[in-house]
N, C-alpha and C positions, 0 to 999 in steps of 0.2 A: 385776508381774514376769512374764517371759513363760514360760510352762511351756514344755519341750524335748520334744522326742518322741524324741531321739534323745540323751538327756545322756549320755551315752560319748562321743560325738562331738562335742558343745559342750566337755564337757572336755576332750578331745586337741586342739582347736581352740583351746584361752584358751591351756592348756600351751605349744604350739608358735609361737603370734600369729599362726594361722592364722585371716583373717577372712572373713565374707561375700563382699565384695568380689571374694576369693580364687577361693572356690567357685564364682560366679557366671562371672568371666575361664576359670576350667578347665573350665566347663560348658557356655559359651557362651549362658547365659542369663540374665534378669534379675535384681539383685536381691532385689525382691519377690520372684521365684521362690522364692529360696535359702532367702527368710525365712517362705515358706508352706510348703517342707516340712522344714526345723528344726521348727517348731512343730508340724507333721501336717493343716496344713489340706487342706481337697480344695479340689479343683480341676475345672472340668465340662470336657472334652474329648470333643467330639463324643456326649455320654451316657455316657462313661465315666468312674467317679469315679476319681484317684489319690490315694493320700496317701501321703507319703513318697518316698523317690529310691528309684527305678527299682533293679533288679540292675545295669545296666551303669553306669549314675551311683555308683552306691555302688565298684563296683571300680574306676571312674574316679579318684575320691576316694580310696582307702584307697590303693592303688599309685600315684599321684602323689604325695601327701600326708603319706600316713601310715603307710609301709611296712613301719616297728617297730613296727603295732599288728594284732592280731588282728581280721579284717574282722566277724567273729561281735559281737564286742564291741561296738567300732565301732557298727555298726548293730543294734544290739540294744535294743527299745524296751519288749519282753515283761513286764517288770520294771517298767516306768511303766506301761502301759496295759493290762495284766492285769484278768480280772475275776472278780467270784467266782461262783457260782453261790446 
């Protein structure tokens, strides 16, 4: 089972039957895309690592999508990938 980097947003996305597919047509990019940063994988762009959707992807997503939901939430990952010292 695939761990979420983002489960706030996987679950406003099962809630609503908002799918990959979705994301990908609103973002204008691939699939894979959509499904490397759900998960949090990086990705190498020119030496720069990403993980995760971007500030403007994210506010693309929440004000399309998902306007009844707090964007904080939404994208809030802190709570899965937290570490301790």
């Amino acid at each position: 089972m695939e761990k979420a980097f983002y489960p706030n947003l996987v679950k406003a996305m099962r809630d609503k039957g908002v799918t990959k597919t979705d994301l990908a047509t609103l973002l204008g990019v691939r699939f894979s895309t959509i499904t490397d940063k759900l998960e949090g994988n990086t990705t190498s762009n020119n030496k720069t690592y990403n993980i995760g959707f971007t500030f403007l992807e994210s506010f693309i997503i929440s004000r399309t999508l998902f306007k009844e939901y707090d964007i904080m939430w939404l994208f809030d990952c802190e709570t899965v990938h937290s570490t301790t010292a």
